[in-house]
Every structure is written in structure tokens, then in C-alpha cells.
C-alpha atoms as one frame of an Amber mdcrd trajectory, in Angstrom:
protein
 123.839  12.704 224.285 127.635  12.771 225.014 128.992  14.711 227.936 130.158
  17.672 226.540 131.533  20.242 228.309 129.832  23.719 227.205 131.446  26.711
 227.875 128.868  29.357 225.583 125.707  29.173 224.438 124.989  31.848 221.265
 121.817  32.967 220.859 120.676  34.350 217.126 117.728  35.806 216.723 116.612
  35.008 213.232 113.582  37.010 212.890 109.849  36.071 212.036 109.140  35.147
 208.984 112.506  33.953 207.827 113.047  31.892 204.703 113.554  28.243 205.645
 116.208  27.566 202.978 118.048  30.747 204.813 117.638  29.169 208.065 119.411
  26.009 206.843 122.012  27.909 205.342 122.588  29.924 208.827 122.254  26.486
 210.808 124.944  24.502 208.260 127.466  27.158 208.693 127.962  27.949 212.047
 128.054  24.288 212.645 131.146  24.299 210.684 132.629  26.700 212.727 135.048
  24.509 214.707 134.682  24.646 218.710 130.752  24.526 217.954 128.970  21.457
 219.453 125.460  21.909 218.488 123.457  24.152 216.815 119.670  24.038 216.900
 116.311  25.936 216.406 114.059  26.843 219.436 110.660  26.951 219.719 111.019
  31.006 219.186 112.989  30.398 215.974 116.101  31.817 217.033 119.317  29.948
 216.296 121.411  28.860 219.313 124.617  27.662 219.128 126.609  25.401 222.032
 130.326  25.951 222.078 132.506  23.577 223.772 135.610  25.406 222.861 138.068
  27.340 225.374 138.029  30.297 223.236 135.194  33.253 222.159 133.612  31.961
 219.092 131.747  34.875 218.770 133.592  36.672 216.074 133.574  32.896 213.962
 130.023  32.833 214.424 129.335  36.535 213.736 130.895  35.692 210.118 129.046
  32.813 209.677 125.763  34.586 210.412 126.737  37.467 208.179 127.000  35.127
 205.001 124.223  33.585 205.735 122.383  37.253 205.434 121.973  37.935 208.766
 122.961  41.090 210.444 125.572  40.798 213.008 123.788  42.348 215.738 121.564
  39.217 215.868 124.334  37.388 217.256 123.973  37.404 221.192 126.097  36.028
 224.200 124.510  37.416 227.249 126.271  37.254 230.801 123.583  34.871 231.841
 124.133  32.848 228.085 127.888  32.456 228.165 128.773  30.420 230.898 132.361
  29.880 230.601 133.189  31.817 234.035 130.918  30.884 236.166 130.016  26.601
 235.854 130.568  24.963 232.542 126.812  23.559 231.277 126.959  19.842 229.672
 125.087  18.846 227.336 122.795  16.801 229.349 122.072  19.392 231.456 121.400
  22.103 228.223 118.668  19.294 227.225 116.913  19.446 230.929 116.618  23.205
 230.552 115.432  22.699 226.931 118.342  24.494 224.721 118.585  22.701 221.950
 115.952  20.277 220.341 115.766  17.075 220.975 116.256  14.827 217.863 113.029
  13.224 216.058 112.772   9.313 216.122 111.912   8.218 212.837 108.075   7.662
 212.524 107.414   3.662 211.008 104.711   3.592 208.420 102.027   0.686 209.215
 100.666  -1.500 206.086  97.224  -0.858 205.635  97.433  -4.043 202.920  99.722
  -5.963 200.905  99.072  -3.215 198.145 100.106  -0.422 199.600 101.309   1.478
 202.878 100.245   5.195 203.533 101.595   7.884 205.745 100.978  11.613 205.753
 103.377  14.429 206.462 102.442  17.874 207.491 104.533  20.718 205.866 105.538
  23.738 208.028 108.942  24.793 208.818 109.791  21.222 207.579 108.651  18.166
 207.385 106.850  16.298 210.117 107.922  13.639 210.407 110.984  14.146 208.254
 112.127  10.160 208.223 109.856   7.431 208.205 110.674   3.432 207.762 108.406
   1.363 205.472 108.503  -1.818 204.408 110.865  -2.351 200.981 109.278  -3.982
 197.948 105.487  -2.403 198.837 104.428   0.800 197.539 104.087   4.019 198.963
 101.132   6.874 199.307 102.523   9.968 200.902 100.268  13.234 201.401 102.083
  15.713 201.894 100.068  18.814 203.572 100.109  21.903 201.548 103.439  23.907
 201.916 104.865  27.320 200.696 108.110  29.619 199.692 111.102  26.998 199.575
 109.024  23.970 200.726 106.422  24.785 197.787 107.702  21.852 195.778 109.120
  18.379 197.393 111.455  16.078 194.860 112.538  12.872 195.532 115.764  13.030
 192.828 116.561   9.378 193.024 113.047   8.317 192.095 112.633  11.353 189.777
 109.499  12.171 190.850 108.244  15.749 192.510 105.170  17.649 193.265 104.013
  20.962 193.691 102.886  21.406 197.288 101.279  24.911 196.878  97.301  24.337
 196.411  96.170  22.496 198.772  98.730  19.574 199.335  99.353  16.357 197.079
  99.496  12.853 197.101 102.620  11.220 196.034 102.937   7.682 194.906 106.065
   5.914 194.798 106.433   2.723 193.519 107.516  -0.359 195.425 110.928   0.399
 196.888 114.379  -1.606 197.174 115.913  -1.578 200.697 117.859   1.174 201.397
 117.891   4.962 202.156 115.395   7.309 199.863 115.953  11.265 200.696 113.730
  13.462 199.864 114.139  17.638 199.773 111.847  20.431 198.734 112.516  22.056
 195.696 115.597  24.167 196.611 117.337  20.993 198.201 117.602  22.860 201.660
 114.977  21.287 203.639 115.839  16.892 204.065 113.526  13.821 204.720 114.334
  10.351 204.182 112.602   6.773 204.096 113.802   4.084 204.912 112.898   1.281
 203.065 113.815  -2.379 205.262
């Protein structure tokens, strides 16, 4: 984590029950709004938003929130939030006090056997974990826990393989992979995984 300087933190309150693939949306474009640092999900599931910019982003962010399908009273700076008067907050010290989420390591998969390796990933809001390193050249079992709305399906498009996540779960095979990169997505390409195949 760099050192930052934040002047604003923007708090948007998504709302239960959101759509994941709207989430994404939501997160992807206020990131582009220049002057933003980070933008994360809390444990709540409101959005928050770190600008490091010497100007109000507010009205930037408020427009990015609207497209998304948001209503633009869900877009709040608070006098306790935005910081920019009183002591700037880096981004160190945002982590201490638990603003935005730290980033997942990626989880390696262990070979059970030289047939195959095996690694399960729960679906909720995403996937957990979302990237996981295997060994190339040995094939793959992944179950994937049973998922709904945009994460009902989960494709791997370079492999041309899916599945359909809705009753119950499923097991996907993939075959013995060549080193690289391998993303995965569900089926509306909004939610990412990868493996990493060494």
C-alpha cells in the first residue's frame, strides 16, 4: 500500500440485495473517475470511494453512481467522512481503521495425485477464493458451491467450457492446463477469477 494522501472518503450506500453485476458496474466507474484512489466494498455492502484529489469529487462520483442505476442521494460525504480540512488520512492509515478491503492472496491448489488437483470455491457475492495457482500440465476438479442471479452460470471462455451453478453447485473439470493465466467470469462477464497455471 502506497502512501497516498487522502483528502475524502465517499460513502455509497448500495442497498441490500443489490445485483452483483450492478455492483461491479458502480465499482468500475467511479474508479475511473480521475482523483479517485480506491474504491472498495465494506463488510455492509456500501461502496466507498478514497479520493486523493484537491478538489470535490462529489459531483464526478454522483454521475458515476447515477449510470450505474443508483440514486444520487446514496452518495454521502459526511463532515466526519471528508477529511480534507481537518488531517489528510493515508492510505495506510484508511487500512488500520478498516476502509477499504484488503486484497485476497491467491489461494495455491495442493495435488492430491499425479492425476489430478482439486479445489473448491464457494459462490456468494463472488468467488472465494477468486484466484488460485495450480500446477500447469495436471488437470483440474473445481466445485463450485451453488450460486444465483448473475453468478448463476460460471464460463471459462478460453477453455469453452461453463456450468450452470443454480441447483445445488457443480463440478467442473478442466483438462490439463498450459502455463499461463486462465480467467474465469460468471455468465454476465461481471464477476472475475483466474488460475494460474505455473
Amino acid at each position: 500500500m502506497n502512501d497516498t494522501t487522502i483528502k475524502d472518503v465517499y460513502h455509497v450506500a448500495l442497498g441490500e440485495g443489490v445485483c452483483r453485476s450492478a455492483e461491479a458496474l458502480a465499482v468500475m466507474l467511479v474508479r475511473d473517475v480521475d482523483g479517485v484512489d480506491t474504491v472498495s466494498i465494506n463488510r455492509e455492502g456500501s461502496l466507498l470511494a478514497l479520493g486523493a484529489a484537491d478538489r470535490d469529487l462529489q459531483e464526478e462520483i454522483v454521475r458515476a453512481v447515477v449510470t450505474a442505476g443508483f440514486a444520487p442521494s446514496s452518495v454521502v460525504a459526511s463532515p466526519f467522512e471528508k477529511l480534507a480540512e481537518r488531517m489528510p488520512l493515508s492510505l495506510s492509515e484508511a487500512a488500520a481503521l478498516e476502509v477499504p478491503e484488503p486484497p485476497k492472496l491467491p489461494v495455491r491448489v495442493p495435488i492430491e495425485t499425479l492425476l489430478t488437483q482439486r479445489v473448491r470455491i464457494e459462490v456468494t457475492d463472488g468467488y472465494d477464493p477468486a484466484d488460485i495457482v495450480v500446477v500447469a500440465g495436471i488437470p483440474l476438479e473445481i466445485t463450485f458451491s451453488e450460486g444465483h442471479g448473475c453468478l448463476a452460470k460460471v464460463v471459462f471462455e478460453s477453455l469453452g467450457i461453463e456450468a450452470d451453478l443454480t441447483d445445488g453447485g457443480a463440478v467442473v473439470m478442466l483438462p490439463a492446463l498450459e502455463p499461463g493465466v486462465h480467467p474465469f467470469s460468471c455468465g454476465m462477464h461481471m464477476v472475475h477469477g483466474s488460475i494460474t497455471a505455473e
